[in-house]
N, C-alpha and C positions, 0 to 999 in steps of 0.2 A: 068316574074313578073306578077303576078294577075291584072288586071287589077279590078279597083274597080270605076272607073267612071261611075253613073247611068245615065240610056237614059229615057227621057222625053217618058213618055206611059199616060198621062191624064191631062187633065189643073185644077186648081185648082176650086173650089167651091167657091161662095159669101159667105162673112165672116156673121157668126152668135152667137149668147150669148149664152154661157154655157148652158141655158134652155132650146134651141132650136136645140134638141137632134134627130137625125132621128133614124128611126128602125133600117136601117140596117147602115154597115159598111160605111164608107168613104173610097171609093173605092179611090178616084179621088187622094185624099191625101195621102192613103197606097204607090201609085202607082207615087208621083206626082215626078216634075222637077229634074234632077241633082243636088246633092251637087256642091257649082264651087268648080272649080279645083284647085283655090287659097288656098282651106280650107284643102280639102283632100291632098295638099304636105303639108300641116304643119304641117302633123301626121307624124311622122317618130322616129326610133329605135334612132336616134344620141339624138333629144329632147326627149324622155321618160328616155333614159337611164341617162341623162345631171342631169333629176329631182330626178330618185334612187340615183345616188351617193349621192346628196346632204341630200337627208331626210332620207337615212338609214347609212349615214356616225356615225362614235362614238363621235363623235364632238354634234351628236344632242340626245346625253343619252338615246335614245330610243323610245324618243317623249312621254312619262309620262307626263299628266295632272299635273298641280300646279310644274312643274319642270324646272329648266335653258331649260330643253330639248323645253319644250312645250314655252317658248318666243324666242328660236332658230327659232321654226319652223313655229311660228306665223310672228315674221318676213319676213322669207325666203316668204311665202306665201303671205302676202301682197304689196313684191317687186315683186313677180312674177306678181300678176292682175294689179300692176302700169305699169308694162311694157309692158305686153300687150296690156293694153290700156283698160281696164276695169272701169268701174265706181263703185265705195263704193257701197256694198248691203245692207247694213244695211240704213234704211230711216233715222240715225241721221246724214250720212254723213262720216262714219268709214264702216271698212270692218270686224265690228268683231259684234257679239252677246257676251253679255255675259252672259255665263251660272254657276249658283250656284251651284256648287258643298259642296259634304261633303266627305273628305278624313279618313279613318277609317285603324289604323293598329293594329294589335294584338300584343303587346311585348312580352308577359311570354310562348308563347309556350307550355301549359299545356296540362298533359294528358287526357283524357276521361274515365271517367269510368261507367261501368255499371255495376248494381248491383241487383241480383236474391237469395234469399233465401239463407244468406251470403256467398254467391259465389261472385268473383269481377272479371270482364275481364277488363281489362287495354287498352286503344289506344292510341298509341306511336302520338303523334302531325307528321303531315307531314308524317310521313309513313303507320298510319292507318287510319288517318282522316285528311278532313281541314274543318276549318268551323270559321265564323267570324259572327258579329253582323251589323247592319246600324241603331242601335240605337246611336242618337247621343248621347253618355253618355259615359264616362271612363272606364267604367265595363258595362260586362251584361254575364250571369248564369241559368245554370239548378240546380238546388238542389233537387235530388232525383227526378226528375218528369218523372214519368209514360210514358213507351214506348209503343205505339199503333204503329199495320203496319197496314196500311189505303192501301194499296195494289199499282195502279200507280196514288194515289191519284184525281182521274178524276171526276168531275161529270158534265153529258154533257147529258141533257134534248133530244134536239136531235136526239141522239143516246140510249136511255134509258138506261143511265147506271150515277149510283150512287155510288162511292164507298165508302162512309161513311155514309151513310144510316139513317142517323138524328142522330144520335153521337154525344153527346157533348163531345168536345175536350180540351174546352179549358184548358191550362195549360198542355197539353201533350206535350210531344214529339212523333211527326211522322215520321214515317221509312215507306217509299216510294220506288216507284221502278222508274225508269228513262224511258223517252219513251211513247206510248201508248201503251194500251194490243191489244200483235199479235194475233190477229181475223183474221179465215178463210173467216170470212164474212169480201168482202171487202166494202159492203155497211155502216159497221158502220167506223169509222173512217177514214183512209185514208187507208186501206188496207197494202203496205209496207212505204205507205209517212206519216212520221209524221206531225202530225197536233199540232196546237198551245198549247193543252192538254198534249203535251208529253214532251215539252220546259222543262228544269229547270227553268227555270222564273216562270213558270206557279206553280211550284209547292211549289215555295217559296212565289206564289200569294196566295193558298191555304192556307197555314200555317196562314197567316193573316186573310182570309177571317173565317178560325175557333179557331182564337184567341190560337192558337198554343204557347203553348212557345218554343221549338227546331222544329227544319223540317231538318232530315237528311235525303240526298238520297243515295242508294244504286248505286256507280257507278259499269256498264258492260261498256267493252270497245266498246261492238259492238253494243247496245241498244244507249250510249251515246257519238257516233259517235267520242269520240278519248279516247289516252289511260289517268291513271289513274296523267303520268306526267304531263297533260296540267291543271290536278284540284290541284294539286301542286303549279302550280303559281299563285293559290290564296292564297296563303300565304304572300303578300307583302299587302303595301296600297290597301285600297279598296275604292270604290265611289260610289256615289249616290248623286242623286238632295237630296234639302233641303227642307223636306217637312213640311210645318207646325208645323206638333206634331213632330218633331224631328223625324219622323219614330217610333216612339212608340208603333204604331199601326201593328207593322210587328212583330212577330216571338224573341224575343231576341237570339238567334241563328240559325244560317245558316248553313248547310255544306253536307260534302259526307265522306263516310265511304265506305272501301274497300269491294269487295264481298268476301273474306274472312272474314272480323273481323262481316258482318253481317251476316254467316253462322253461325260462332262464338257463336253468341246473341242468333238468332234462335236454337240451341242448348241446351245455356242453359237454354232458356226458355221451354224449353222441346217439339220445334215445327222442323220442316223441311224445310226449306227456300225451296228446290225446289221443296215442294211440295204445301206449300203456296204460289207460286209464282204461278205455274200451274193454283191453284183457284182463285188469282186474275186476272186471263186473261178471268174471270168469270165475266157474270152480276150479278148473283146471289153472289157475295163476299160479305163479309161484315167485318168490322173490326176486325181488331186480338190482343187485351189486350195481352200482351207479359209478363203479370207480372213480368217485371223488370224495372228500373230507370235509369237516366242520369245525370250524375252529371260536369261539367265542369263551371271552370272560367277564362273567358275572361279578359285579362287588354287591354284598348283601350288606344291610341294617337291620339289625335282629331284635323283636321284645316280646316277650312272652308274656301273655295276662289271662285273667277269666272275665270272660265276658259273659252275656247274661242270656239266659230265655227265660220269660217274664211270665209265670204262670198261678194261676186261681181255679176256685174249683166251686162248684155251686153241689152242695149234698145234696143224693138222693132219697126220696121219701119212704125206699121200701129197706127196711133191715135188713131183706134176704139179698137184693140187687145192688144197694148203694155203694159197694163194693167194686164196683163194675162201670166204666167209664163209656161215656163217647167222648172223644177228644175234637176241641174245636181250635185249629189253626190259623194263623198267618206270619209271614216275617215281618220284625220291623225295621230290617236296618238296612239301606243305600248305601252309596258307593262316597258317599263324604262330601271332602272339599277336592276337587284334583285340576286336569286340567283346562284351561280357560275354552271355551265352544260361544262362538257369538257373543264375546265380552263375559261371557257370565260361568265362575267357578266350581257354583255349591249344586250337588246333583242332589235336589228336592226329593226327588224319588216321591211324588205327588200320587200317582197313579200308582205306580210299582215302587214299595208297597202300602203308603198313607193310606188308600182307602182300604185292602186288605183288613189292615188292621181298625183301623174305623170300624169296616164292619163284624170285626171282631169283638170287640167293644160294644157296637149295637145289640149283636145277639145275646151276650152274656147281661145285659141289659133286661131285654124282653124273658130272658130266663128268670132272671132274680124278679120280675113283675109277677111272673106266674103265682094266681093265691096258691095253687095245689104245685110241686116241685115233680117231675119225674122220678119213677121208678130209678133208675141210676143216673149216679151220680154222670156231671156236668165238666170238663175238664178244658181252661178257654188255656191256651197257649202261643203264646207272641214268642218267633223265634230269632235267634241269630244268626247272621252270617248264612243266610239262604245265597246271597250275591257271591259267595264265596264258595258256591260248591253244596251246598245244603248243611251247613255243618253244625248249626244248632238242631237242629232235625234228626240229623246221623247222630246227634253225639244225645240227645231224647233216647232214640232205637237202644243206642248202645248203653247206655244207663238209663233206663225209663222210671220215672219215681211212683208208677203206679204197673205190676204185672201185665205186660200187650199180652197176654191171653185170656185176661182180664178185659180188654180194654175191647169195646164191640166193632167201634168204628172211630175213622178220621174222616172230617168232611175240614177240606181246606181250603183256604179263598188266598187268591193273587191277585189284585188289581179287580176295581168290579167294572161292573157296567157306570159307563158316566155322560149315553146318547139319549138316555130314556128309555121308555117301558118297552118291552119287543114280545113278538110273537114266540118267539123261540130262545131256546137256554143251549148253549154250548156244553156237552159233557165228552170233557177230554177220559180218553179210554171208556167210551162208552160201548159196554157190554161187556165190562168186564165182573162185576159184582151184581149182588142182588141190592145193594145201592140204588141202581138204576132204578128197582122195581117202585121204591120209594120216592124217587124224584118224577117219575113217571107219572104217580098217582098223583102230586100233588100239583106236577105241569097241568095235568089235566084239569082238574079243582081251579086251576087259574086261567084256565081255558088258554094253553101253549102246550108246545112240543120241544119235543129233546132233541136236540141234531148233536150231530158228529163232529170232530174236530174237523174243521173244513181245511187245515194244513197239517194232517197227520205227517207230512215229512218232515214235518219240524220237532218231532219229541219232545211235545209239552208235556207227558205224562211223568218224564222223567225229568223235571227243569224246575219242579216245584215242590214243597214239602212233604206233602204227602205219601212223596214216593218212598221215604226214608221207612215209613208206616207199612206200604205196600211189602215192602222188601223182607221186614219183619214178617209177614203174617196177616197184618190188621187190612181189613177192606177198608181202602182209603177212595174217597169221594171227593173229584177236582174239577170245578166249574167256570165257565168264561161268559162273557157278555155274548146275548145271543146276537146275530145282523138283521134279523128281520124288524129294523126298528120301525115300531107304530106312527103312522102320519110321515115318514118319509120314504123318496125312493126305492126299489129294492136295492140300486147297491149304494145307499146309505151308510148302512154298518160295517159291511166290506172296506170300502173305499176308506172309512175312519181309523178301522184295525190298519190297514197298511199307513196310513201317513201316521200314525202312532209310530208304526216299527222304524219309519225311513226317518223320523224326525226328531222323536223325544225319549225311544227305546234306551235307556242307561247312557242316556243325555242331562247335562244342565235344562234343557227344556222340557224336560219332563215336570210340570207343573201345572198348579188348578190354572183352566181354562175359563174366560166369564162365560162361554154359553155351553159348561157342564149341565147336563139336567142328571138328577142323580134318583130320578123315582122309578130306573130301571135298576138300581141299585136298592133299592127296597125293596122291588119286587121281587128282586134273586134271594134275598136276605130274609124275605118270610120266605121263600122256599126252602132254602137252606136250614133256617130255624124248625121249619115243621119239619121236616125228613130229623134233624136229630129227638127233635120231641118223640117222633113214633118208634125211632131204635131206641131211644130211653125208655120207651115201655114196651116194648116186644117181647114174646113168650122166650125169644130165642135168637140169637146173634146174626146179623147178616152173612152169608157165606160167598165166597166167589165162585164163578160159575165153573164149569166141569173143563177140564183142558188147559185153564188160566194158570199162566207159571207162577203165581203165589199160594196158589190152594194147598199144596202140599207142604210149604213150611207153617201155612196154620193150622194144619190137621198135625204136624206134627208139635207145636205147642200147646197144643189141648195136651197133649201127653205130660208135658213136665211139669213139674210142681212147686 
């Protein structure tokens, strides 16, 4: 058995205020005392697995927002921090936020049609397109409006590249590509890591920012890191915060269209898709008038409710720090009941996000075991509506019940390891905080290594909560099951990450496995656990590193008051 008990190699630093930031690294702290040993047994495979059966059982409808499912599982979770022994996170005295939501679903299933020089191609709903609205309104429609391919719709000063080149849009439909353009130069974007530019968010950000009426993206399975079944389960309820203008201000429709039905278009617009593609991986592109139209009508089902992030807080020991958080994440809510995949309806969300939050639960656990509490306070957080866009997470950022310049760090879990123990820890964005320097020291301690996201094109840095943290300011810390699993093949761990994506990724079949082994899952979970125990006692807050495009908005929330 791995031994994972840390030896004491530096005494800690005199405690100091967020502002009083030294050059270099907090060695004293990377490096400081043992987690006790009371905390590190309470991480174990019997308690993670106790907490999947319960949150991906069919009894909890799949943890769906505004659903029996989601006051199943708000429940379960606020008996779990009672038990532990946790105190209410929320300052009214409750363990909940409530977050506004807007539930949005399409009834009529219509077709899509485009129309060129009376030619008409037809898209079959759900087999050649999906696409919805977040206009709060019962209907929303394209009526013949003008299809532009604005190319991977980017425009990133930065990196000089514009891909709509002063354009006016508004009232089109844009036809996008998924991803950032693959540049040999890896100085401009991220070379094979996608950057926030490539997101689908991003590019239904676009649509609004040029007063868009449609924004359809062209899905690739291998540009938009899964296949084209996982854009299919947007076909149920959709969500979004409650924004002011109803959302109005967004796009009246949303969606993706297969790479088929938009070789289709390009066709019979009398262009080449892969040869227009080619030229938008170009600076010099510029938008492509498609001369043809879009015409679809949406009918909407509307309800608006609050739904929950379930949060507890474990105090800290020092009167002068306890004021001062690390924040411990995960979501817990799935995609519901929707529809049927190999007979079976309710998406379990087993993996994504039952053990997440498992191990969420486990660590706030080994926390409250501790005889002696850290320096600052302990903040555990089960979010909402992560499946939806991050939007318990965003709507944290946007009303945070504890000041983020306060707040030192997010270290956030999605899905853990569930092949067993491995040589190596996946850290998505890694090298971007002094985060790192602290899971480094304790990889070491466990005798493993940190590796790289081994599919940077697929933007997992921004696909999970912590980014909402990132975006604020807060060094946010996002870890995956490492491949080099112990006692099997090398490509072991590989070969299981993909039949994961191809088979049970925001699938009904995403569910506990009988030959899970879950004690790599403990072993990421005391890592996890000690990297927050040491920013709980650190002289001084983790900083991101020099160049990283967050640094700058938390240097500049040090300033506000």
């Amino acid at each position: 058995m791995l031994r994972t008990r840390l030896f004491l190699l530096a005494l800690l630093g005199a405690a100091c205020s967020p502002s009083d930031r030294a050059a270099s690294g907090d060695a004293a702290a990377i490096n400081a005392a043992p987690v006790p040993a009371e905390a590190l047994a309470a991480i174990d495979t019997a308690t993670i697995m106790q907490h999947v059966r319960v949150l991906a059982d069919d009894s909890l409808l799949g943890r769906q927002p505004g659903t029996l499912g989601e006051e199943r599982t708000a429940a379960y979770l606020e008996s779990q921090f009672k038990a532990i022994g946790l105190a209410p996170g929320n300052p009214d005295g409750t363990y909940v936020q409530k977050v506004p939501l807007v539930g949005i679903t399409v009834t009529n299933a219509p077709a899509m049609t485009f129309e060129k020089d009376g030619k008409t191609q037809t898209l079959k709903w759900r087999d050649d397109y999906v696409a919805w609205s977040k206009h709060v309104q019962p209907s929303a429609s394209l009526d013949k409006s003008e299809l532009v391919f604005v190319g991977y719709g980017t425009e990133a000063p930065e990196f000089k590249w514009d891909d709509f080149k002063g354009m006016d849009l508004s009232g089109k439909t844009l036809v996008m590509l998924v991803n950032d353009p693959p540049l040999a130069d890896t100085s401009r974007f991220g070379g094979a890591r996608m950057t926030y530019y490539g997101r689908w968010t991003y590019k239904y950000e676009q649509g609004m920012k040029h007063k868009a009426a449609g924004v359809l993206l062209v899905h690739e399975t291998g540009p938009a890191g899964y296949p084209f079944t996982v854009v299919q389960g947007k076909t149920s309820e959709q969500f979004d915060l409650v924004a002011p203008d109803k959302n109005m201000s967004r796009a009246a429709v949303e969606g993706w269209i297969t790479t088929v039905q938009a070789k289709a278009l390009f066709t019979m617009a009398g262009q080449n898709f892969d040869s227009l593609k080619a030229i938008a991986a170009t600076p010099e592109f510029e938008p492509v008038q498609l001369g043809a139209t879009a015409s679809v009508t949406l009918l909407n089902t509307l309800r608006e409710l609050n739904s929950r992030n379930m949060v507890a807080k474990l105090e800290g020991s020092d009167p002068a720090l306890k004021d001062e958080y690390v924040v411990y994440s995960a979501h817990w809510d799935h995609f519901g009941v929707g529809e049927k995949v190999k007979g079976d309806s309710i998406y379990n969300g087993a993996l994504d996000n039952a053990t997440g939050t498992a191990g969420l639960l486990a660590i706030a656990k080994a926390f409250a075991a501790m005889p002696t509490r850290p320096k600052r306070s302990m903040l555990f957080l089960a979010v909402t509506a992560e499946e939806q866009g991050l939007l318990g997470a965003a709507y944290y950022g946007m009303a945070p019940l504890y000041p983020l310049n306060k707040t030192a760090a997010n270290i956030n879990m999605d899905g853990l390891s569930q092949w067993g123990r491995t040589r190596d820890l996946t850290v998505i964005g890694l090298g971007n905080s002094e985060l790192d320097d602290y899971a480094q020291a304790v990889a070491t301690e466990q005798q493993r290594v940190l590796r790289p996201d081994a599919e940077p094109e697929k933007g997992f840095y921004y696909r999970s909560d912590h980014f909402n943290f990132a975006k604020k300011g807060v060094p946010a810390f996002y870890a995956e099951a490492g491949i080099e699993v112990i006692g099997k093949p090398p490509e072991f761990g590989r070969a299981k990450r993909d039949e994961y994506t191809a088979n049970d990724y925001h699938a009904p079949q995403d569910e506990i496995k009988p030959d899970w082994d879950m004690s790599g899952a403990v072993q990421d979970l005391q890592l996890l656990l000690a990297m927050g125990y040491r920013v709980g006692n650190a002289s001084r807050f983790p900083e991101w590193r020099v160049g990283n495009e967050f640094r700058a908005v938390r240097e500049a929330s040090f300033k506000q008051k």
